[in-house]
C-alpha positions, -999 to +999 in steps of 0.1 A: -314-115-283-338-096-301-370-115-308-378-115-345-388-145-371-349-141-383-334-147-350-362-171-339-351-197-371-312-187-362-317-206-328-338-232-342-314-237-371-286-242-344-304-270-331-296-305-348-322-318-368-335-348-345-334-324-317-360-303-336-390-327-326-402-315-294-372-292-273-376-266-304-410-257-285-385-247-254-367-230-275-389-208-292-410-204-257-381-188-245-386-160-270-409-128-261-437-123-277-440-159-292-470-185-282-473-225-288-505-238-286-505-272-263-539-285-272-530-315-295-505-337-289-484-349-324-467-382-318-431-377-323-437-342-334-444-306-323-467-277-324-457-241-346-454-213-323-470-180-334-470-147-334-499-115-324-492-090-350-524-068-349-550-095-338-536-118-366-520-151-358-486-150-377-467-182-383-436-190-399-426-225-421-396-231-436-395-255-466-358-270-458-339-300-465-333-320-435-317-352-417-342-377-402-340-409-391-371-436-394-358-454-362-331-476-351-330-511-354-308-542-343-273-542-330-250-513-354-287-505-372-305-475-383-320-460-408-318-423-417-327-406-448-321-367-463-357-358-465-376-325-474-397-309-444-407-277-426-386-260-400-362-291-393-388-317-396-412-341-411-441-337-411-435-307-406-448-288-377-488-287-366-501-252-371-531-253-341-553-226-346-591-214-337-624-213-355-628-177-363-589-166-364-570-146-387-541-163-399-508-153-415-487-177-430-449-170-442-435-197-462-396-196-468-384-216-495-348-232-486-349-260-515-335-263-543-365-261-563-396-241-565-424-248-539-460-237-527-483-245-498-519-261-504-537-261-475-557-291-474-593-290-471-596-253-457-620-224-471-603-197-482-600-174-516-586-193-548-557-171-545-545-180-512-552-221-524-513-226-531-515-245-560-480-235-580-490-224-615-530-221-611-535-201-584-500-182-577-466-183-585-443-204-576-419-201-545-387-198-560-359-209-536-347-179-518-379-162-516-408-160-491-444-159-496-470-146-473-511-166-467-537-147-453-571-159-447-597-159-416-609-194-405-645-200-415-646-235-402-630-264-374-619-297-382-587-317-387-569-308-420-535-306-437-508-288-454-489-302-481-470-285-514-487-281-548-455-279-566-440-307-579-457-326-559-450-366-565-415-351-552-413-335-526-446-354-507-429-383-517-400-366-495-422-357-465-433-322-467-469-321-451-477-317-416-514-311-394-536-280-405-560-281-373-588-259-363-608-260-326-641-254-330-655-223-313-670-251-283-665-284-278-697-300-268-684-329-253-645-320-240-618-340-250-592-347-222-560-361-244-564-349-282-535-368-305-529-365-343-508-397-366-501-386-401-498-418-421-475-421-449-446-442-466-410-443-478-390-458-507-358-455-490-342-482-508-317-504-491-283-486-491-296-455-500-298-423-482-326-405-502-364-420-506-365-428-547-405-404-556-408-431-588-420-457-565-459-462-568-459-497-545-431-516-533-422-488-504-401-497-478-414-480-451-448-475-436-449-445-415-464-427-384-453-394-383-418-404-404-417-426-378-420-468-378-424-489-350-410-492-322-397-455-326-434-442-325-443-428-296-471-445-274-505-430-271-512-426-232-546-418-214-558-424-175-587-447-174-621-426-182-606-403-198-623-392-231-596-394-263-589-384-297-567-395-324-569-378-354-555-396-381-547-382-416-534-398-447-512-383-471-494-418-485-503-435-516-529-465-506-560-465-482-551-478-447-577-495-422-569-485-389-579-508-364-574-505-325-578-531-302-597-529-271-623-503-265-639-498-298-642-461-310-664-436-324-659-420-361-667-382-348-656-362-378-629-359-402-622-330-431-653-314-431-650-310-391-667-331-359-701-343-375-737-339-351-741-369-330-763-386-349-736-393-380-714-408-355-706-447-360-693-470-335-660-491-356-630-511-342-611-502-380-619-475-402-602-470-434-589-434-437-586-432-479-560-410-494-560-371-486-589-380-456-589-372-420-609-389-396-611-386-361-615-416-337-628-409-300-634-434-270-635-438-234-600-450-223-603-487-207-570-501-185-541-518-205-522-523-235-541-519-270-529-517-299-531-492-328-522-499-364-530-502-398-547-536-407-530-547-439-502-565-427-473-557-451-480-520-435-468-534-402-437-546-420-404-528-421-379-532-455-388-568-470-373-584-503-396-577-531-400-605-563-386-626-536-387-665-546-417-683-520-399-705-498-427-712-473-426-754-466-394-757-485-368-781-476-336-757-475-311-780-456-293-795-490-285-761-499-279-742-470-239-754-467-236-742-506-250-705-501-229-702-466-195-711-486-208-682-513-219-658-484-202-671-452-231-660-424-262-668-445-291-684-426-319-704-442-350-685-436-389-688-442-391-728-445-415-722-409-426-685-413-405-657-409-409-652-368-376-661-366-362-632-383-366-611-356-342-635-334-316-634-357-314-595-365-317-589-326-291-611-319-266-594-348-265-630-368-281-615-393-269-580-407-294-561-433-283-541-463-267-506-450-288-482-438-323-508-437-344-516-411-355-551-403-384-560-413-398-569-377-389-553-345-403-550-309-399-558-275-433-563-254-437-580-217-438-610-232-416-618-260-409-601-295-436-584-311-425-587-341-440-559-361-426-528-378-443-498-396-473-484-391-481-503-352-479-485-322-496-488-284-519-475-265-512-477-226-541-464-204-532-465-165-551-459-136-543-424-123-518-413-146-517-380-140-537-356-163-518-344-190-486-363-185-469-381-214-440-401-196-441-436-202-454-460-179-436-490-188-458-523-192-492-530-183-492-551-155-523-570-154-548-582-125-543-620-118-559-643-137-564-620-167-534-635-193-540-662-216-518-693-200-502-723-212-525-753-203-503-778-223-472-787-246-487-819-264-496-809-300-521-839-298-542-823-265-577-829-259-603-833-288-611-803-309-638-808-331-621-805-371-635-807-405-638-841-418-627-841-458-632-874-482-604-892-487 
């Protein structure tokens, strides 16, 4: 086969769209002349490979249509969606580049509408901006454009369209604009990137609704929600990364447990020393990158966003408050109306997981339930924007195979030390009567 950009998106247009994630990078390895940086690892997602045309870094995105799916759920459950992306994906690929390149960037427009490319955060001329209207034309479908700049700065960044743009972000197009500094004074051994963002993929539906401006659905990690999201591994010692970006419509506090982290940098590049903070959460605000280093410590920690609804999957919005009420007089009623229907929320709602897991409880087509999760010791019961890091001894440097649970030394897990509600004598507040 002859290598060229035409033949290159042939092959990776042969491929189906959930195999684009990470064997695309195979595939496009496989062609002369073509190289994938490896440097940054993108949960559940890829790296663009690139082209040397004359001592300029050539890439190639497609602005395409595609099928993805969020994650799968209970018994006969998924949920996939018709989304807009880049070359078979969303987010779309991570373009990895260095401080000082020269970069050329073809942008295909395969939509139905017109597009353009913003890319987020990065000093170049206003023409090359990619704002639709303002600083160029738009990308009329059919046609491809052509970016040039040279890199005048590092950091972690972003791509997005500024074309219709509640649309088709609300859709997924955007994906990782990152730039290595010309040296890295203190080397990073695992470097991961989590673009945060969310859904209104409406229960039955196949396409998210871009009206929504709060009741979404789905809170996302790369497209992804838990327990689809890949893990974040490390060997003990090793320094880490996670670059996390926000391209979704409310500020999220990102909070990982364990070994607390330092805020190193963000859009405007690693900081000096001295303006890093030591945080266990740090809220990444809307269109803001922030990169979060640490020392990796032995076990299971996790990683998520701390408002709790965003660690949710699909839940019933305007839905009546049924917390301490008595629902036995009417459950018989409802079942005779909806044969299956289960009383819920009287106690909490931990119980949901058990009855979607078990298939008692079937969701609207094409919805996930709202908490899902299997850890070492029970159900997790979380959805969204949650994931885990695992940090082993010795893993080996650089893999990324899973290593199952963390089994901890003895002695080390909470225990039961009794079943009796009454136990012992713990000191309460006293209130008048």
């Amino acid at each position: 086969m002859k290598a060229s950009r035409r033949n290159l998106f042939k092959l990776l247009g042969a491929l189906s769209p959930m195999a684009l994630l990470r064997p695309n990078q195979v595939a496009a390895e496989a062609l002369p002349g073509l190289h994938t940086p490896k440097r940054v690892r993108t949960l559940n997602g890829w790296s663009l490979p690139y082209r040397l045309v004359n001592g300029v870094k050539e890439f190639h995105l497609v602005a395409e249509e595609i099928e993805h799916e969020f994650g799968p759920g209970g018994p006969g459950q998924s949920s996939r969606a018709r989304l807009w992306g880049y070359n078979g994906s969303s987010p779309g690929p991570t373009i990895e580049v260095n401080e000082g390149d020269r970069v050329r960037i073809l942008v295909t427009n395969r939509l139905p509408e017109h597009t353009s490319v913003h890319w987020h955060g990065i000093l170049l001329p206003s023409g090359m901006d990619g704002v639709g209207g303002l600083s160029q034309p738009h990308i009329k479908p059919g046609e491809t454009y052509a970016y040039e700049f040279t890199l005048k700065q590092h950091g972690t960044h972003l791509y997005h369209p500024h074309a219709d743009e509640m649309v088709q972000m609300a859709l997924g197009m955007m994906g990782f604009f990152i730039i290595h500094p010309a040296s890295e004074p203190e080397p990073i051994d695992r470097d991961y990137a989590v673009l945060l963002h969310h859904f209104a993929l409406h229960p039955g539906t196949s396409r998210p609704d871009p009206s929504i401006m709060q009741d979404f659905e789905l809170w996302t990690m790369n497209s992804k929600v838990f327990p689809a999201i890949d893990p974040i591994l490390a060997a003990s010692g090793e320094r880490v990364r996670i670059r996390v970006a926000n391209l979704s419509m409310w500020n999220h506090p990102i909070h990982m447990h364990g070994p607390k982290f330092q805020v190193t940098g963000g859009d405007g590049g690693r900081w000096p020393r001295g303006q890093w903070r030591s945080e266990v959460t740090e809220i990444v605000g809307v269109g803001q990158t922030r990169d979060l280093e640490f020392v990796a410590v032995p076990g299971d920690w996790a990683f998520h966003c701390h408002m709790s609804h965003h660690t949710m999957n699909a839940m019933g919005h305007h839905v009546p408050n049924l917390l301490g009420v008595d629902q036995s007089g009417i459950a018989s009623g409802i079942r005779e109306l909806l044969p299956g229907y289960m009383a819920m929320g009287e106690n909490g709602m931990a119980e949901h997981q058990d009855h979607t897991d078990s298939g008692h409880m079937q969701g609207p087509e094409n919805t996930l339930p709202m908490m899902m999760g299997k850890g070492p010791y029970g159900n997790l019961e979380m959805g969204g924007m949650f994931t885990v890091v695992k940090v082993r001894d010795g893993l080996p440097k650089g893999s990324h195979q899973d290593p199952g649970w963390y089994q901890p030394p003895h002695g080390t897990v909470a225990k039961r030390i009794s079943s009796d509600p009454q136990f012992g004598a713990p000191t309460r507040v006293k209130r008048d009567a």
